[in-house]
C-alpha positions as CSV (number, residue, x, y, z in Angstrom):
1,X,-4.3,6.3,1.6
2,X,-3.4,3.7,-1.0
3,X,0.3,2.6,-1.6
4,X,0.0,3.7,-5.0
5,X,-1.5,6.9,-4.4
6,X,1.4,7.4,-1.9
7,X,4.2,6.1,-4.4
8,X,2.8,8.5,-7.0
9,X,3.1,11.0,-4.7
10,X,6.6,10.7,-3.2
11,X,8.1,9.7,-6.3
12,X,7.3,13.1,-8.1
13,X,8.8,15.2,-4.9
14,X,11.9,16.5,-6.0
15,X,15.6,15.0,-4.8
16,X,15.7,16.7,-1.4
17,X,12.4,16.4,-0.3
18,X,12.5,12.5,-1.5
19,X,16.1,12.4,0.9
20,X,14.4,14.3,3.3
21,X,11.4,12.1,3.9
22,X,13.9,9.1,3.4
23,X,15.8,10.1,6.4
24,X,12.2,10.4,8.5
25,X,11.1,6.9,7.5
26,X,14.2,5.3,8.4
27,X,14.9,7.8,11.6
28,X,10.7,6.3,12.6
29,X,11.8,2.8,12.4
30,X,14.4,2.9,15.7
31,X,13.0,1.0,18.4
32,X,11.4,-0.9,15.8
33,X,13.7,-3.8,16.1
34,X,13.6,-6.5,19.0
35,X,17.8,-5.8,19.5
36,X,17.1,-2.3,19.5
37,X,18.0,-1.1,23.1
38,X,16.2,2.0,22.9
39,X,19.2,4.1,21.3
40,X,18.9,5.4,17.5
41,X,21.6,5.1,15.6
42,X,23.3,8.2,15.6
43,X,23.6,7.1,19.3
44,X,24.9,3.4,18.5
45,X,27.0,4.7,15.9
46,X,28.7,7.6,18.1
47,X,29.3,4.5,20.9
48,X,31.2,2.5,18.4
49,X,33.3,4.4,17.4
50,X,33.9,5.5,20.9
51,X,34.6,2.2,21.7
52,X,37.0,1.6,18.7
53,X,39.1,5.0,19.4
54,X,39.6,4.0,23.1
55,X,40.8,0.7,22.3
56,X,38.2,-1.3,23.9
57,X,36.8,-3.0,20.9
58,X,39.6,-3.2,18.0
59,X,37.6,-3.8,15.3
60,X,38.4,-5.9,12.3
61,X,41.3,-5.6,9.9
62,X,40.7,-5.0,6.4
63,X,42.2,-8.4,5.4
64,X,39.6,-9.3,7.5
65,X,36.8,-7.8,6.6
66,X,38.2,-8.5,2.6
67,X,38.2,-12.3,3.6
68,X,34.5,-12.2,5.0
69,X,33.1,-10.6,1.8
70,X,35.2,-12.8,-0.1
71,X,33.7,-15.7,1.8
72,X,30.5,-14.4,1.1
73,X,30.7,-13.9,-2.7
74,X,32.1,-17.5,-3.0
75,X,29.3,-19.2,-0.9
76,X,26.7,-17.3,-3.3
77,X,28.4,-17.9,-6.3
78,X,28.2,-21.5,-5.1
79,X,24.3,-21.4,-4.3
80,X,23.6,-19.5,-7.2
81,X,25.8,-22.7,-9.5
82,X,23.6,-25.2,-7.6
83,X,20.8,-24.1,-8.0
84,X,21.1,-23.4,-11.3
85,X,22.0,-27.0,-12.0
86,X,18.9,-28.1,-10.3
């Protein structure tokens, strides 16, 4: 089938059918990636927190985390002013 014929398609399902198939796509593409270990996510996700609630792996802070998305935003801010003054 086409890409176009499929996009007309899923885009006049209704919300919860469109979620619905969202959810399959993305549940089809674990194992997909090269890191991937074999678990899905639900199963990765579960371990974390697992992990986090024991103690074993602490985490971040959310100064941290707030300095690593600041650090982010100001490095593309900065690209973004460079290469606009190319």
């Amino acid at each position: 089938m086409l890409t176009a014929e499929l996009t007309q398609l899923v885009t006049n399902l209704d919300y919860g059918d469109r979620a619905e198939l969202a959810g399959l796509l993305i549940d089809s593409l674990d194992g997909e990636d090269f890191e991937d270990e074999g678990e899905d996510s639900l199963t990765i996700a579960l371990s974390r927190s697992a992990e986090m609630k024991s103690g074993e792996n602490p985490g971040i802070t959310l100064e941290e985390l707030m300095a690593g998305v600041q650090a982010g935003r100001v490095k593309n801010e900065a690209s973004a002013a460079y290469s606009h003054a190319a």
